[in-house]
N, C-alpha and C positions, 0 to 999 in steps of 0.2 A: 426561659432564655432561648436567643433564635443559637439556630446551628450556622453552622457558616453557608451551608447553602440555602434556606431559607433567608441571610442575610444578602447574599449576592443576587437572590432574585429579586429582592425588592427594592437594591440599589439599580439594576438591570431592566428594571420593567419599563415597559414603553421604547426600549433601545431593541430587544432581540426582534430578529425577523419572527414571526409567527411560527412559520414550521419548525423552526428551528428549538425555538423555546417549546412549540408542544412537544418533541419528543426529547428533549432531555427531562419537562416534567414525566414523563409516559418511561425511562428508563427508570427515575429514582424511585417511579412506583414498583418497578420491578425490581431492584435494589432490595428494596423495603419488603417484596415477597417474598426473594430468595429467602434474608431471612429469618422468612417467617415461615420457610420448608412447604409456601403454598405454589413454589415454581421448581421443577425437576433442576437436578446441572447442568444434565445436557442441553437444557434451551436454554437456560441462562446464559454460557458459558457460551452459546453463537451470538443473542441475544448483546452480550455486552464485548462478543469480536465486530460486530456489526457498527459498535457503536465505539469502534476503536482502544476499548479494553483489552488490553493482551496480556497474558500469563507470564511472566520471568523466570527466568532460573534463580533459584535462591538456596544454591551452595554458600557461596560466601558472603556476599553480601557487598563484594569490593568492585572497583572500576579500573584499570587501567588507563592512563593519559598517556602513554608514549614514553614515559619517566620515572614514573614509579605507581604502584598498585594503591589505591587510596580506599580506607573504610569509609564507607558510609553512610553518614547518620541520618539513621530514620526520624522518624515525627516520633514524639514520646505516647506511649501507649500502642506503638504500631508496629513494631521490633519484633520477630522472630525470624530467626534464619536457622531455623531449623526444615522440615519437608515443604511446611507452606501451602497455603492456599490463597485464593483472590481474594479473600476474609482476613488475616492473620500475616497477610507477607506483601510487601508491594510490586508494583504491576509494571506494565509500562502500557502508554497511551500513545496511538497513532493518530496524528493530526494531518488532513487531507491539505494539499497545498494543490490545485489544480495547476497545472504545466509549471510550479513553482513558484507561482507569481506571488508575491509579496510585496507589504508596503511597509514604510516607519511604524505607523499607529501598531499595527499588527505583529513587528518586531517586538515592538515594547511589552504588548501583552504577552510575546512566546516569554520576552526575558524575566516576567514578574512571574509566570508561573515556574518559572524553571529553578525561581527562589523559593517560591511558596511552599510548592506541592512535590519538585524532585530534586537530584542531589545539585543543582546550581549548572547543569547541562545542558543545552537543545543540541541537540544529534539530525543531522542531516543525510538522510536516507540515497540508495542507488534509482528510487522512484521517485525524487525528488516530495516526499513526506518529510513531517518533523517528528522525533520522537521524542517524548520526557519519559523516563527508566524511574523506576523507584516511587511511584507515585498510589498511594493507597485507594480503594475503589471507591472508600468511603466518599472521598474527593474528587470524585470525577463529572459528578452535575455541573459543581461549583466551578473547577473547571470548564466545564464545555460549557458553560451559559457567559462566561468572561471571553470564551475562544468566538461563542457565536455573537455577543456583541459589538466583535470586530467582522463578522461575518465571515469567518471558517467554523468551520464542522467537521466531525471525528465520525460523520457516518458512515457505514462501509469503507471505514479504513481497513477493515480487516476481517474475516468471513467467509463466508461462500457468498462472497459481493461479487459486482463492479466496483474495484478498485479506483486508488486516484488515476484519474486521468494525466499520464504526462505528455510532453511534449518541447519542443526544440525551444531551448533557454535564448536562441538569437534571432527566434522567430521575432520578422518583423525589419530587423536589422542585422541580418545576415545578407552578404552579397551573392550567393550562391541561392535562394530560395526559389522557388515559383511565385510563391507571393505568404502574404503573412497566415500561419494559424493556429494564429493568438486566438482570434475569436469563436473558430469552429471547437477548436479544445474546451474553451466557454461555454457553448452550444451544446457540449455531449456532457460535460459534467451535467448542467443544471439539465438536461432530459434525460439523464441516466439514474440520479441520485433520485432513492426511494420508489423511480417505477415498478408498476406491478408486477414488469413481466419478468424483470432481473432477480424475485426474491426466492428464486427456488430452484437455482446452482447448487449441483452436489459440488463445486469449486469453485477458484476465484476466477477470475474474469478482468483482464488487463488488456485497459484501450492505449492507443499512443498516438501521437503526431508529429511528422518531419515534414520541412519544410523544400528540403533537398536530398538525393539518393546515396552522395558520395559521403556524407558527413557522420559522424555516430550520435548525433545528440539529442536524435527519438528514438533510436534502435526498434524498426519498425519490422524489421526482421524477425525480432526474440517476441514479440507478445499476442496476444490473443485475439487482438482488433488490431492494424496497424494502419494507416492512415495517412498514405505520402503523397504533398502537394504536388500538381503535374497543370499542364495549361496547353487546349489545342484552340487551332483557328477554326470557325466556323463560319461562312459569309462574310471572312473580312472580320471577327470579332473574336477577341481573345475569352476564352469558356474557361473556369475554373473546375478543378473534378479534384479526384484522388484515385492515386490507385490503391486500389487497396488488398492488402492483406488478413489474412486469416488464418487461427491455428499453430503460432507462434509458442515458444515457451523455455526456459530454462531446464531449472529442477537435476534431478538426478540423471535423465535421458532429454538431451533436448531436443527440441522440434524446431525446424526452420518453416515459418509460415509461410503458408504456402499464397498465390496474387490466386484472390476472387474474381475481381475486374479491373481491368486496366488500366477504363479511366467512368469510375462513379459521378457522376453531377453531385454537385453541391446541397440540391436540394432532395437527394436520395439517400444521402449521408445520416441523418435521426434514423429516416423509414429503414433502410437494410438493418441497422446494427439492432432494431429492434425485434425487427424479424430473424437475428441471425440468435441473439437472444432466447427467441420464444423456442427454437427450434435446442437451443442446447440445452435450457430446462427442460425440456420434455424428451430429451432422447438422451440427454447426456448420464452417464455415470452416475448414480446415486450409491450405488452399497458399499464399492471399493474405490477409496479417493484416492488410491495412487493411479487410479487409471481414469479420474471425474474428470479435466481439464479437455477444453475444446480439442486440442490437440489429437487427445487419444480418440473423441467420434471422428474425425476428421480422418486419421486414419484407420478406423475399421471402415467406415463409408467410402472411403476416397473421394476427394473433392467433386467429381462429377454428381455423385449422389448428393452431397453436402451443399452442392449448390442449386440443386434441383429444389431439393426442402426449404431452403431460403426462399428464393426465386415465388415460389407455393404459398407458403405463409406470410408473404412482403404482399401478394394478393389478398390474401384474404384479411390484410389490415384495416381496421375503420379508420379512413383519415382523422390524421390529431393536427388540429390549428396549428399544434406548438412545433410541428415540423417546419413552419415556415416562421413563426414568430421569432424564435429563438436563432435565427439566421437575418433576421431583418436591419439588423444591426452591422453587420458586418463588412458592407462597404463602405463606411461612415466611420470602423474604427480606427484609428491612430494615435498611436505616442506620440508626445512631446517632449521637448527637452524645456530643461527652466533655465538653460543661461544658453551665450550663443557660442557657435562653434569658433575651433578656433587653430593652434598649431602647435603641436607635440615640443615641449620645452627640447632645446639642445640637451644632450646629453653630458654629466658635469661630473666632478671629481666624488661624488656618492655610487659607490660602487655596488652599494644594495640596491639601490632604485635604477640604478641602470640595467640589473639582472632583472628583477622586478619589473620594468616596462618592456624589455625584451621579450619575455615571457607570458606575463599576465597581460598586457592589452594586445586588443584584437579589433581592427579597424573596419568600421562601419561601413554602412553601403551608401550612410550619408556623409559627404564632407564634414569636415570638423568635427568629427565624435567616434567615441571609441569605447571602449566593453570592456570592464577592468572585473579579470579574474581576482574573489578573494579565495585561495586556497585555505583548507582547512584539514592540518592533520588528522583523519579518522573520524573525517565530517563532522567533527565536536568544536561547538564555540561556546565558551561561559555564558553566566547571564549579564553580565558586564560587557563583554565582547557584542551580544547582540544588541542590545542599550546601545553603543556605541555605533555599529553598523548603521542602525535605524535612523540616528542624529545625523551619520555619513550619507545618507544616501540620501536622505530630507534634505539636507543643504545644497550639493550638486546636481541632482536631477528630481523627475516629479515624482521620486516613488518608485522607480522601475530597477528593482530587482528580483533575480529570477533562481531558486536551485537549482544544480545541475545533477543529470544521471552519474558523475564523477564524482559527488559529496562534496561538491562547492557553492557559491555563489558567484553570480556576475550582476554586475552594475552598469546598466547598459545607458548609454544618451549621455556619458561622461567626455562634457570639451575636451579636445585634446589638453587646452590650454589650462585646465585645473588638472593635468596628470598628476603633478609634482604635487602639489597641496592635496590630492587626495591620498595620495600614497604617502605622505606623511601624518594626514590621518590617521591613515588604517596603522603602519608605521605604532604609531603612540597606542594603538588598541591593540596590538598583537597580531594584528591580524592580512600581515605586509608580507606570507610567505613566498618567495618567490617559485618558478617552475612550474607553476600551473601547466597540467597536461602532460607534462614530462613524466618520468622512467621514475623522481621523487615523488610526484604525485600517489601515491597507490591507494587504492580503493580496497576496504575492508567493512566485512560485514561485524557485527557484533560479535560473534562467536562464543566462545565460552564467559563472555564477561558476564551476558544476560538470557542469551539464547537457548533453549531447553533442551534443542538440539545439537551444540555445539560440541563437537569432541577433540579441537585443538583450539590456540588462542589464534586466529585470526587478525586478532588487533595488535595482540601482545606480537608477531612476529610481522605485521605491515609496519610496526614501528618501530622495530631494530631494524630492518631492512631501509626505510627511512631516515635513519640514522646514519648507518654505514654509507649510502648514498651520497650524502648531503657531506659529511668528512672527504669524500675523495673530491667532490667540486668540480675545479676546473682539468680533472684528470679526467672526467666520463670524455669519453666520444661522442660527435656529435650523433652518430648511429646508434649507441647505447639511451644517450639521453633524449632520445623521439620514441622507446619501446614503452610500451603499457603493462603495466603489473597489478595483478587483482587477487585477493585471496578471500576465501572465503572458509570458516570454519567447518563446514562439512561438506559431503556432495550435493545438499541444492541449490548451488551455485547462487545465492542471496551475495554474495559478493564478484558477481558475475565473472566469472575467472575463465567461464568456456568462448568468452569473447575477447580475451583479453592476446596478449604476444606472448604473455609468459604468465601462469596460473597459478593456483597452489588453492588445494581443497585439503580441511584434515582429515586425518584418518588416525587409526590406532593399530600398533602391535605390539607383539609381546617381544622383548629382548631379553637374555637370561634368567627368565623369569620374572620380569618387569614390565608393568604397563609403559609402555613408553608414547609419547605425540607424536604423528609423523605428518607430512603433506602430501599428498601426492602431484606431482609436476604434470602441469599442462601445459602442450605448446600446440604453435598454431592457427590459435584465434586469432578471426579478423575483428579489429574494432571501428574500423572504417566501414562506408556503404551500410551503416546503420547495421551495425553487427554484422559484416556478411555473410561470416563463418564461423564455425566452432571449432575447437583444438580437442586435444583428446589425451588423456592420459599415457603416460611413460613409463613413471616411477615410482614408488615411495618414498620418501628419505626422512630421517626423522627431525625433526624440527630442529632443533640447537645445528644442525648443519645446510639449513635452506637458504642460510646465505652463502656456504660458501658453493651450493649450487647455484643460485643468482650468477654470480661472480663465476663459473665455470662456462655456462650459458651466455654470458655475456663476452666472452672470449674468445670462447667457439665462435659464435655469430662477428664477429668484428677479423674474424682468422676469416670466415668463408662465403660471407654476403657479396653480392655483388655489388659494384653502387649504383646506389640509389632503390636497392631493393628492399621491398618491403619484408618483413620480418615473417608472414605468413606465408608468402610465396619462397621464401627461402629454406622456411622449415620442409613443403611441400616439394623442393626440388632436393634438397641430400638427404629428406626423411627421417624420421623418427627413432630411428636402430642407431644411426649415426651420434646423433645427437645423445641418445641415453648410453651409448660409450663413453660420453664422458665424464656421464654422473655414478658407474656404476660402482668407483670404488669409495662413494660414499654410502653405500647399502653394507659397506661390509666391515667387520672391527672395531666393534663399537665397544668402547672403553665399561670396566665393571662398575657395577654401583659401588662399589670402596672407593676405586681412583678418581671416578667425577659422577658426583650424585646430580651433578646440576643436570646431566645429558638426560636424566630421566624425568626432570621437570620441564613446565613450560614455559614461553617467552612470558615475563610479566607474572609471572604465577611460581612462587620459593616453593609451594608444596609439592610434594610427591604428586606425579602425576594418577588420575583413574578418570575413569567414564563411571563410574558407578553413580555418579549424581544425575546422569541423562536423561530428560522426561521426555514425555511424549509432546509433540510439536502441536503447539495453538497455530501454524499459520490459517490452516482454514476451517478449522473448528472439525467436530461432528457433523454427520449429514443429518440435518431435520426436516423432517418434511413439511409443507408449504402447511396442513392440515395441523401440523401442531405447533409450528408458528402464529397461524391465527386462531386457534385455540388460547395460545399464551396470552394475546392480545386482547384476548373477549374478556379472560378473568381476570385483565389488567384495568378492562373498562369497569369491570362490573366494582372493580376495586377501589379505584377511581372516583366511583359513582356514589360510594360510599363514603368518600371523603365531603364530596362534595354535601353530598346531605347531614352531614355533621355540619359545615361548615354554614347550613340554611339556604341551599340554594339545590332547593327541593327542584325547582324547573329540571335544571342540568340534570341534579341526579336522575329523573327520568328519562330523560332524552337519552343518555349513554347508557343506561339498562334496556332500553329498548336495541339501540346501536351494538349492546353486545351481543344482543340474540342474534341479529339479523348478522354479525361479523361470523360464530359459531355456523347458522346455516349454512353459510356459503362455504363454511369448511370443509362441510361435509359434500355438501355439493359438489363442490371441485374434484373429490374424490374422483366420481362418474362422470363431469360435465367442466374441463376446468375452463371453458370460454365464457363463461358466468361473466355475468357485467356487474358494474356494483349497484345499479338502480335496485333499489327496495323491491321493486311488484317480482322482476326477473326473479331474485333471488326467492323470493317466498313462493312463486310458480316454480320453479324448478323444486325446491323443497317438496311440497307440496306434493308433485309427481310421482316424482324419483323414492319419495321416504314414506309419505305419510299415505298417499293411497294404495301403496304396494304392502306396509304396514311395516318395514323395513328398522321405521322408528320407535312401531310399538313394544311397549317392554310389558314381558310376561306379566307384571303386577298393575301397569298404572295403565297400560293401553295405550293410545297418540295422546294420553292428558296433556303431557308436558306441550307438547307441538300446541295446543293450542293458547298456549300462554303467546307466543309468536302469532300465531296468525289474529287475536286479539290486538296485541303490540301494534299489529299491521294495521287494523282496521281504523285504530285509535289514532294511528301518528299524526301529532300535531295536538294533540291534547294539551290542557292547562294539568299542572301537577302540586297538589299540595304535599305536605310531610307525610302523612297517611299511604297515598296515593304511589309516592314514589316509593314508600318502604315498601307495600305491596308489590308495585313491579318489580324493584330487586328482588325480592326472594323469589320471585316466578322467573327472571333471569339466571339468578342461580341455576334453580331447576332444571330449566331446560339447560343450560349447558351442561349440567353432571347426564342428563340423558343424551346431548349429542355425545358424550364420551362414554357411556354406556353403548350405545348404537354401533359407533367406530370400531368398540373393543369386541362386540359382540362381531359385525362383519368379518376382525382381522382373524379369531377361531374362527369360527365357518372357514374362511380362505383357509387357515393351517391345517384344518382337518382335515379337510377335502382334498388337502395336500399329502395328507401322510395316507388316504386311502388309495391313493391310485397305484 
């Protein structure tokens, strides 16, 4: 009987892109290793972050909507919520949406897995990612072979990657841009994803692109590459560049990235970020990850040094074709619309749709068309809901919609003249909320719902705060209803709260003896000029009272704004002492657990509050070294290889026994030499040198035997291989790799001894 992913590969076949489909087969072999206990956890466990596998929290097992906490049911046979593992408990899977771009076909497919394989969810990320929660590992081939025959991929969603690339949702058709970059975001996905020189990050690694300086919709500020359209005259000829940024970042301590160059060329754009790349592998952070991210080399070096080492290794790069290939497209690119433009229906006795067009559409840079926000409470849409979108956006335009860093979508190239018909669409789908961008909008990270790190409910208190909101209506002021509110369940700001007007991170303390949820209040942040600035903590207060801080905050600022003043320049001219005067009598008098046991639980959550379920955080896994990465991958070949010669395709199985020894050298080699190329001769001279004529490789008992199973391999390659043949070289593959990890282990003693003599 086939399983379900050997079913969907051979309904799939001839549809997946190549690379695509090798490495989800090359993943389920490792699936299939773990196991079989022949692959540690530690590399599994980057091994399947890499490949958008992530770890959940699996306290309860439930989800909060905004309205009530819902159980939810697992696949039968897959159920424990007890401590859990990626074996025993289900997961959640990061799906890459480069600058968010989406189309119908590919809606359809999020919305059939979000039946299939999770609790009926797609969740809309602050990186403009999609997540399915709850989804077992068992099913993640099957998955990603359905995602990659629409042509997305779950690689380095999550890891010590290159992240998804985002970028400005109105690139294209924003009237404030330098010009569109749709396609350079293109351009750094497809030459980021899988290079060799990005796989050996002790952290993540986040690129972005804005299209213009004053907007927030690339936040080029907050991230690790940041990438801001800019345009000078040269002879009379308009030059496209970037300024760009570096050294960006959230987290617990955030970093304001700092400008590398003012104004980069176009066609310097691959080369630098690859050389900025090689330079953070190799220097950056490996042992302690709270200090791996570019950020932290950036400031022990100081950007002078920082860019000296760029500037060094951008030289000593061998030009790659694809620097210019992967750009050749790009003044050629353009959106279309499928119907014509046209003029914004009058405004009529429907008083939803006239909040709703106020709000959510935002007018193009071309006549007649316009960008219809769909809001989405807690960035969550059914699989119905996205079914529906995907219909929506196939009928009125060509496909062009895009997530946004706010946990929305936008529908761009929509005729003024279909407003009404389209928002009676979405209207019938649920999916017509109005506010988009407003003070209701709030952005929220998972928090305790799924997050291992979560220590308040994030979502559970962005959606009563959503609630109370949306009741007082047409009472907000227009000054209340332009401020931005972000929460995020703990301090690494995953709910980007340090950029926001008004924040809230969780935190825990003890009340009479009682765990209780608290927030701590951020003001401050700018969310304009692509993040411009970060707020800073004030307060505590415990949850069950964050709205009626909300609502204190919101009073004050409308008692002592100036007008027309923006809400961060406000908080920085009467300061921070001011403002937490008015929150302070909510720190104090907190009711006993007898007269309100509710003040000691959380938003969405009747239990008793504790942190006692808090795990340790999957965002960027373990750090593993690049040498046992491609160790992992030798004995996934060799594994592979095995398959294959069961299967009578004796050829292959040699060719990849061979390909695993030569994958193993270079493991080791890199050790000493990591500029090793992948050319076969390089690698076996470098061997050669470095191991077998220093004797480095010889083992007390067998001497360089094993080495020359490899250098035989070498001589040979290109050989015919029958069954015999091939069964021999695998076990001589074998070999040699248990002796290159014999070799490795042998150097790491030597190094430890010689450490403890000095």
């Amino acid at each position: 009987m086939k399983t379900s992913n050997s079913l969907w590969r051979d309904r799939l076949s001839g549809k997946l892109p190549e690379p695509l489909g090798e490495e989800i087969d090359n993943f389920e072999s490792e699936i299939e290793l773990r196991k079989q206990g022949k692959i540690e956890d530690k590399i599994f466990a980057e091994t399947r972050l890499r490949r958008g596998a992530y770890g959940q929290r699996y306290d309860n097992g439930t989800r909060y909507d905004g309205e009530q906490t819902r159980e939810i049911p697992y696949p039968p046979g897959k159920n424990t919520k007890g401590p859990g593992t990626v074996w025993d408990a289900p997961g959640m899977v990061r799906i890459k949406i480069p600058y968010g771009g989406l189309n119908p076909e590919q809606l359809e497919v999020l919305a059939e897995l979000a039946e299939e394989y999770s609790d009926d969810i797609v969740h809309v990320t602050t990186r403009q990612d999609v997540q399915l929660h709850f989804v077992h590992i068992d099913d993640t081939p099957a998955l990603m072979r359905r995602l990659a025959a629409v042509n997305i991929t779950t690689r380095e969603a999550c890891g010590n990657s290159v992240r998804n690339v985002t970028g400005c949702p109105y690139a294209g058709v924003c009237k404030d841009q330098a010009f569109d970059v749709t396609p350079y975001a293109h351009a750094l996905t497809q030459f980021l994803l899988g290079h060799p020189d990005v796989q050996n990050f002790g952290r993540k690694f986040k690129p972005t692109f804005s299209g213009c300086g004053q907007h927030a919709c690339g936040l080029t500020a907050m991230h690790d590459a940041g990438y801001l359209a800019v345009t000078r005259e040269v002879d009379g000829k308009t030059e496209r560049g970037f300024k760009f940024y570096v050294g960006g970042g959230l987290g617990a301590v955030p970093h304001q990235a700092k400008v590398f160059d003012e104004f980069l060329p176009v066609e310097e754009m691959l080369p630098m970020i690859q050389a900025v790349a090689r330079v953070f592998a190799k220097h950056g952070e490996k042992k302690n990850r709270n200090r791996a991210r570019l950020k932290f080399l950036i400031k022990t070096w100081g950007m002078e040094k920082f860019k000296e080492e760029v500037l060094a290794e951008r030289k000593k790069l061998t030009p790659d074709p694809r620097w210019t290939e992967y750009l050749d497209s790009v003044d050629t690119f353009e959106e279309k619309p499928s119907r014509p433009g046209g003029a914004l229906p009058a405004m009529n006795g429907n008083e939803r749709y006239n909040r709703w067009a106020k709000g959510n559409l935002r007018e193009q840079r071309q006549d007649g068309y316009v960008t219809a926000t769909v809001a989405l409470p807690l960035g969550d849409l059914t699989a119905n809901q996205t079914r529906a979108l995907g219909d929506i956006v196939g009928k009125y335009t060509t496909g062009t919609i895009r997530a946004t860093v706010e946990q929305n979508f936008v529908i761009r190239w929509v005729s003024k003249s279909d407003a009404a018909a389209l928002f009676a669409e979405l209207d019938a789908a649920g999916l017509a909320e109005p506010g988009a961008g407003t003070i209701v909008d709030i952005v929220s990270c998972p928090g305790t719902d799924t997050c291992k790190l979560g220590i308040s409910s994030s979502r559970g208190l962005a959606a009563e705060l959503r609630k109370r909101l949306i009741e007082k209506g047409a009472q907000l002021d227009q000054a209340i209803e332009d401020l931005h509110v972000k929460v995020s369940g703990c301090f690494n700001s995953c709910g980007q709260h340090h950029v926001s007007d008004i924040g809230f991170y969780g935190v825990n303390r003890i009340v009479q003896g009682y765990q209780v949820p608290h927030f701590q209040v951020v003001l401050g942040g700018e969310w304009e000029n692509n993040g411009g600035s970060y707020g800073l903590p004030i307060v505590a207060i415990a949850s069950k009272r964050i709205p009626d801080a909300l609502d204190r905050i919101s009073e004050f600022s409308l008692r002592e704004r100036l007008a027309n003043e923006r809400f961060s320049a406000f908080m920085g001219r009467v300061g921070k002492a001011k403002a937490r005067a008015v929150l302070d009598d909510l720190t104090k008098d907190a009711p006993s657990h007898d007269d309100d046991a509710s003040f000691y639980s959380d938003w969405g959550d009747p239990r008793e509050y504790s942190t006692g379920d808090i795990g340790k955080g999957e965002c960027a896994g373990e750090v593993v070294t690049a040498y046992e990465f491609a160790m992992t991958s030798a004995e996934r070949m060799v594994f592979d290889a095995q398959v294959s010669l069961d299967d009578g395709e004796s050829q292959k199985a040699g060719e990849d026994g061979y390909a695993a020894m030569l994958k193993a050298a270079k493991a080791l080699v890199q050790i000493e030499y990591d500029d090793v190329s992948e050319d076969s001769d390089e690698v076996v001279e470098e061997f050669k040198e470095r191991f077998y004529d220093t004797k480095k490789f010889f083992d007390p008992y067998a001497g360089g035997k094993f080495a020359n199973y490899l250098f035989t391999g070498h001589e040979n390659a290109g050989r015919r291989f029958d069954v015999e043949a091939a069964r021999h070289l695998l076990e001589e593959s074998h070999l040699f790799i248990e002796a290159v990890h014999a070799c490795y282990n042998r150097m790491r003693t030597a190094g430890l001894n010689h450490g403890a003599s000095k």
